[in-house]
Structures are given as structure tokens and as C-alpha cells.
C-alpha positions in Angstrom: 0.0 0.0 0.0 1.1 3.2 -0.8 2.7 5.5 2.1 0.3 8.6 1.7 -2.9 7.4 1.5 -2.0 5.0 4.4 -1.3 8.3 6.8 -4.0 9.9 5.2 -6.3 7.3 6.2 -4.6 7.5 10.0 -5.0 10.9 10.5 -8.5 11.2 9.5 -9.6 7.9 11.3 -7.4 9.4 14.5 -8.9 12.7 14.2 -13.0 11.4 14.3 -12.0 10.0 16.7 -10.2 13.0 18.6 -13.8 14.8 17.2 -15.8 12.5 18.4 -14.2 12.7 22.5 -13.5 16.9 21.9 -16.8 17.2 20.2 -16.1 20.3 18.5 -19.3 22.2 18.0 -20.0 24.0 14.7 -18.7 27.3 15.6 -17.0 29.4 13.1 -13.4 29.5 13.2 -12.9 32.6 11.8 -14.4 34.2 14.9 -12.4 36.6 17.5 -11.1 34.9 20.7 -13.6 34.6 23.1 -13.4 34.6 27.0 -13.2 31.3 28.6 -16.9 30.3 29.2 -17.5 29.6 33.2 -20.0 27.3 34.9 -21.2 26.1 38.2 -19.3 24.0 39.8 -19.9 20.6 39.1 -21.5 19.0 42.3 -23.0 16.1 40.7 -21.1 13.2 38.7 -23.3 12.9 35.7 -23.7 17.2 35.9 -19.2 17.1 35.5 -19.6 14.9 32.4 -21.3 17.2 30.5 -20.5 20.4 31.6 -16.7 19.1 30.4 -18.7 17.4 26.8 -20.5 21.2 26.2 -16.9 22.9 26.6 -14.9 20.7 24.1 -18.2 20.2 21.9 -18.1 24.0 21.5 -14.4 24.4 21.4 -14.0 26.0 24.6 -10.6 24.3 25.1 -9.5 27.0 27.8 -12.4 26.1 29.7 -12.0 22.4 29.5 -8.6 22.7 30.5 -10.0 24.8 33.7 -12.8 22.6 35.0 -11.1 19.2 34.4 -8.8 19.4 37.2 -8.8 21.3 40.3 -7.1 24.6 40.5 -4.2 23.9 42.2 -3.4 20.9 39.6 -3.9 23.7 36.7 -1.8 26.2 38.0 1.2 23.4 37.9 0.1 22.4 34.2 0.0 26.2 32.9 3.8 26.5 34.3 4.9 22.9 33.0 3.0 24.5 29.6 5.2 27.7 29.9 8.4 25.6 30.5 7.7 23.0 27.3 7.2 20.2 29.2 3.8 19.7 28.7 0.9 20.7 26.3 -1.4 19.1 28.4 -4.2 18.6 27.6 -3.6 18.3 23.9 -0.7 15.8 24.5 -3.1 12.6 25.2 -5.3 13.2 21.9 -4.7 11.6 18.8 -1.6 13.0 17.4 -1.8 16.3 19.8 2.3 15.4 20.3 2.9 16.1 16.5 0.2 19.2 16.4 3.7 21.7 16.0 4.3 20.0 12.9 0.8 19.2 11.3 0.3 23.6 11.7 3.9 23.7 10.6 3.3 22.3 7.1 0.1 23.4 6.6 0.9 27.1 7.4 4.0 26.6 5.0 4.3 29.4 2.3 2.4 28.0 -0.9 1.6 24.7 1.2 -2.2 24.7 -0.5 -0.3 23.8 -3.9 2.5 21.9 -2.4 -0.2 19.3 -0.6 -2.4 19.4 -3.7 0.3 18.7 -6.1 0.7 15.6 -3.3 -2.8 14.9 -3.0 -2.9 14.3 -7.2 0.3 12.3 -7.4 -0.3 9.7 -4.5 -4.1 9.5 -4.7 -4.7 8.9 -8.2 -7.2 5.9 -8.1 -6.4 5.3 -4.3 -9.8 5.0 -3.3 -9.7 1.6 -2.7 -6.1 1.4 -1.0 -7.5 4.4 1.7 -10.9 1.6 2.0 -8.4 -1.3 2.6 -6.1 1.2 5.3 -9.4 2.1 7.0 -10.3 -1.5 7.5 -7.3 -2.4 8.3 -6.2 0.4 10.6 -9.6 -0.2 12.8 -8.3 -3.8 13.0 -5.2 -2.8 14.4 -6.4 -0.4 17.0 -8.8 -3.0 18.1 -5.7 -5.4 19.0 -3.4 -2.6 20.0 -6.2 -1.0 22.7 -7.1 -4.9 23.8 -2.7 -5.4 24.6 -0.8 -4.5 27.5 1.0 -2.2 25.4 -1.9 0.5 25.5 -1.4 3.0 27.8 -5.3 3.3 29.3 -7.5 2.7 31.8 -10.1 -0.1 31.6 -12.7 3.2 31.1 -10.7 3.9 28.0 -9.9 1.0 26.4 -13.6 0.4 25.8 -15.0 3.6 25.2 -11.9 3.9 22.2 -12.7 0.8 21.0 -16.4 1.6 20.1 -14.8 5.1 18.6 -12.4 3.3 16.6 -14.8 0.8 15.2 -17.2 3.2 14.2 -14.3 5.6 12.4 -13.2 2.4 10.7 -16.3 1.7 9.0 -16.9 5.8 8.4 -13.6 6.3 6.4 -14.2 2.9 4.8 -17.0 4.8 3.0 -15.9 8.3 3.4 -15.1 9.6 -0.6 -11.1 10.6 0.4 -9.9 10.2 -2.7 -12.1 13.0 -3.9 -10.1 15.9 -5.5 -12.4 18.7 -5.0 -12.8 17.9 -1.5 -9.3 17.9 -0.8 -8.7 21.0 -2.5 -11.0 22.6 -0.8 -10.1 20.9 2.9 -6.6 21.4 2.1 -7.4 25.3 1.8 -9.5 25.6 4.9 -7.1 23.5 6.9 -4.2 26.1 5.5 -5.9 29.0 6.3 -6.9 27.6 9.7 -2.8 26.7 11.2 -1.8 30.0 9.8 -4.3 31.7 11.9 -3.0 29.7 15.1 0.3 31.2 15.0 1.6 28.0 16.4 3.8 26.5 13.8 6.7 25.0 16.7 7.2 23.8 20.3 8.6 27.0 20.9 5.2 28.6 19.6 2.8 26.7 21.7 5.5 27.6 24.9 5.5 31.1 24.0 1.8 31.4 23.8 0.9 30.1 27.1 -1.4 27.0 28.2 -4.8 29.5 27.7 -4.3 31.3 24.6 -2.5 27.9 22.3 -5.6 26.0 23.8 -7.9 28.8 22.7 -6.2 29.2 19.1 -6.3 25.1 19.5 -10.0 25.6 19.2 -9.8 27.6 16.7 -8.8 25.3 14.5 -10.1 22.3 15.9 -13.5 24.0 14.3 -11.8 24.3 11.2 -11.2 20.4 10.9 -15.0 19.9 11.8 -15.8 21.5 9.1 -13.8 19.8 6.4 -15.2 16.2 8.6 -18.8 17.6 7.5 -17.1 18.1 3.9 -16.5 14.1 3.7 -20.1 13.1 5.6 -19.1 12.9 9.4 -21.6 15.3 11.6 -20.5 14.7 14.9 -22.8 17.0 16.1 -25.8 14.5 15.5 -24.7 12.7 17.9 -23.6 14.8 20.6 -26.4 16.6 20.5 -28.3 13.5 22.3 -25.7 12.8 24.9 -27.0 11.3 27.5 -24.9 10.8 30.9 -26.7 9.2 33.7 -25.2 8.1 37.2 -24.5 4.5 37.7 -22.9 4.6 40.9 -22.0 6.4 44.1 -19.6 5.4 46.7 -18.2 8.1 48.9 -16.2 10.2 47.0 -15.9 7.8 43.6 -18.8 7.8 41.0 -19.6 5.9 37.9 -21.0 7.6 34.9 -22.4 6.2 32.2 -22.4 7.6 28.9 -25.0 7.1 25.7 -24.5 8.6 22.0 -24.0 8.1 18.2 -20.7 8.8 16.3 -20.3 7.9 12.6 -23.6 6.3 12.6 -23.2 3.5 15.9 -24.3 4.0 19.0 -21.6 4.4 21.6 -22.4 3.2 24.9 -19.6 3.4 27.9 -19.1 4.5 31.1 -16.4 6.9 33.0 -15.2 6.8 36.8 -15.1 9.9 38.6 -13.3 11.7 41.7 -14.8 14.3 44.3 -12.3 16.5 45.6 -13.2 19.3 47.3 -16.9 19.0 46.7 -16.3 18.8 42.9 -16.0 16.0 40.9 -13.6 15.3 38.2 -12.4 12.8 35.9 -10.8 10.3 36.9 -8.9 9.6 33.5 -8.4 13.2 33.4 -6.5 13.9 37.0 -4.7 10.5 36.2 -3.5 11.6 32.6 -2.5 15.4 34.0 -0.3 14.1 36.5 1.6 12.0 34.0 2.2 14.9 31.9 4.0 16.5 34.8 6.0 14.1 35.3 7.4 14.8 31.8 11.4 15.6 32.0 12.4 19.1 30.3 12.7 19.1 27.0 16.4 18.3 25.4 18.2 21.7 24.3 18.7 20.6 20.3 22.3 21.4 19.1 23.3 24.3 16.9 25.1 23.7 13.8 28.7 24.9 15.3 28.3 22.6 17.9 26.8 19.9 16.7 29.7 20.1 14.1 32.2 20.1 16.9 30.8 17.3 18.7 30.1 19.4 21.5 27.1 19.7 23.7 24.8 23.3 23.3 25.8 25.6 26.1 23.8 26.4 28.9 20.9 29.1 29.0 
């Protein structure tokens, strides 16, 4: 199988999916910057799961970041942000670690007719290699999410499996060999990273955990839009959510959660935390903590020194 249409075929399968758990709303993304939206306090387990679906449905990405772990926690992630350690919580989406250079290339002087020109010369009667690397890509995140090797909770290994079955079968159908639709997507998508301003690490770390995760969302309503181009409305399906408590023990919850992406009904459940009389995530506080952990990034050699042999200097 040919290499393009086989990372074509990932990306788009990776990002319904990343859709389908952000649920970016249909907001336009050539909108000003708006204030972080607030809410109540989430008091009630069922009451946390949405209030946290609403702000990434409608790309509120600031907000999300704000309610999904206490304050204390997000005060410690907004400085591991400002040192490049973290770009929590971007990091644990579908290729959120290689968001830098996705916006890089795409905001790329003359990138529209760079990708197009690559679009035309790899995808020329493809349509049945991108059906055959959409099967087979669901296949494989079906046995990677059911080894040891994946990274994620019990909570997660099921709900991803459902989203990853139901992306398979979606780009198996989805036209992505289409040439006007790429055009266009590869236009919107173009115009969309340029307006980030977040084209390197050094970018995101300059901008600061709320405004890259605000310019994040930005964009993320860009891609929904060119998902809508090719036939996936994930709107449809968010917009009958349902999250009902399943259980309540002290200060840990069960939630379970009901909707449609790509045309299946997803039907999972999330475990929850109370601390401090609000509840959170579990998943959530579990994968922010990891991302602290994270060591400093490496210092990358400059050309003398790399030359040389010798290690950069110091700041």
C-alpha cells in the first residue's frame, strides 16, 4: 500500500475519533477569541460529564482545561505548559504530540499547492487502498487497545474501542480520494494553522497553556468543518448525549455515557473523583499528573556545535 494514502487514512480515522471525544461544535473559526466560558461548579457526577462534553463540543478548550482538574493541579500544568514540558491537555489526543508539525506544514508558504500537487500524485485511483487502510487500521487499534501495550484505563480501552470501530467503518466509506474535496479541505485547513500562529514547540511555549488552547480551538472548528465536507456530523450525535449516574460510593462515581458517532451508538461508562466537593475525571486527573511528570525538553544542538561534537551551552 502506498505510504500517503495509508497516513491519510490515519490521520482522518485518528482525528473522528479526537472529534468524536472533543466534540467540536460547529462554531466558526474565523471568529475573534472569546473569553473562557464559566459554569457552576460541578456538584453532581453525571452534571461534571457534560459540563466538560459542552466545553470541548463548542471548542471551549481554555475552559475544558480549567474545569477538568482542580485549580491547584492547573496552576502546575500552565507552568509545565510555559516551561515546554507539557501541552497538556492536547498531549493525550490523537496526534496532539505532532500538532507543532501538522500547523507547521500546513501554514507553510504555498503549502495549499505543495499538498495538492501531493494529493494528485499519491491518490490517483487510491480510493480503494485508503478503504483497505481504514479496515485495516480499525483492525489494528482494536488489537493494539485490547494489549498491554496501551497506555489506558479499563474506562478507556472500551470507550476507544467503540470510537475506533465506528471511524473504521466511516472512512471505509468516506469519498477521500475526492479531489475537489481535498482542495478545498486542504485550503480551509491552510488557512486555519496560519491563523493559530503555532507552527513550533517553541510557539505553543511562547503562547501560554490558555491562549495555544484557545487558538487550539480555533482550529479544531476548522477540521470539523472539512469532517462535514466528507459526511461525518458529529454534532448529531452529541447533541443527544446522554450521561446518567450509575454509581455512588463516597467520594468515587460511575457515569455512564449514551450517544452516536459515525452512525453506531456508543455506549460506555467513566469513573469519577470528588475533591473538594467537585468532581472530576478520573482519567483526566490520572493523565494530567503524567504529563507532569514529563522531564524538560532536550536543548537541540546548533550547527557549530553539533559540528564540533560538543554539547549546546547552557541558558
Amino acid at each position: 500500500m502506498r505510504p500517503i494514502p495509508r497516513l491519510a487514512a490515519t490521520l482522518l480515522l485518528s482525528c473522528a475519533c479526537l472529534l468524536a471525544a472533543a466534540g467540536c461544535g460547529r462554531v466558526d473559526p474565523d471568529e475573534p477569541e472569546a473569553a473562557p466560558a464559566t459554569t457552576a461548579a460541578a456538584t453532581r457526577p453525571a452534571q461534571a460529564v457534560r459540563q466538560l462534553t459542552a466545553h470541548l463540543r463548542n471548542n471551549e478548550l481554555e475552559a475544558f482545561a480549567i474545569e477538568a482538574v482542580p485549580p491547584a493541579l492547573h496552576a502546575r500544568l500552565q507552568a509545565a505548559w510555559a516551561e515546554g514540558r507539557t501541552r497538556w491537555p492536547l498531549d493525550e489526543l490523537p496526534f496532539g504530540r505532532r500538532l507543532p508539525e501538522v500547523l507547521q506544514a500546513l501554514a507553510a508558504p504555498g503549502s495549499e499547492t505543495k499538498l495538492q500537487a501531493t494529493f494528485d500524485r499519491q491518490f490517483a485511483g487510491a480510493a480503494g487502498d485508503l478503504r483497505s487502510a481504514a479496515i485495516g487500521l480499525g483492525q489494528f487499534g482494536a488489537q493494539y487497545l485490547g494489549s498491554d501495550a496501551a497506555p489506558y484505563s479499563a474506562d478507556e480501552r472500551q470507550h476507544y474501542a467503540q470510537l475506533v470501530a465506528a471511524a473504521s467503518q466511516w472512512a471505509a466509506q468516506a469519498p477521500l480520494a475526492d479531489r475537489e474535496r481535498a482542495r478545498a479541505s486542504i485550503v480551509q485547513l491552510a488557512a486555519a494553522a496560519r491563523r493559530t500562529k503555532l507552527a513550533s514547540a517553541a510557539d505553543f511555549r511562547e503562547a501560554g497553556m490558555d491562549a495555544g488552547l484557545r487558538r487550539v480551538g480555533r482550529f479544531a472548528a476548522a477540521f470539523k468543518l472539512v469532517l462535514l465536507r466528507y459526511g461525518l456530523d458529529v454534532d448529531a450525535g452529541l447533541d443527544a448525549l446522554d450521561a446518567s449516574l450509575q454509581q455512588q460510593t463516597g467520594d468515587r462515581a460511575t457515569v455512564r455515557m449514551r450517544y452516536r458517532f459515525a452512525g453506531q451508538d456508543i455506549d460506555t461508562t467513566v469513573s469519577l473523583q470528588r475533591i473538594d466537593g467537585r468532581w472530576y475525571l478520573a482519567d483526566y486527573l490520572r493523565h494530567a499528573e503524567a504529563a507532569l511528570a514529563a522531564p524538560l525538553p532536550s536543548a537541540t544542538p546548533g550547527p557549530a556545535a553539533a559540528a564540533a561534537g560538543r554539547p549546546p551551552a547552557g541558558p
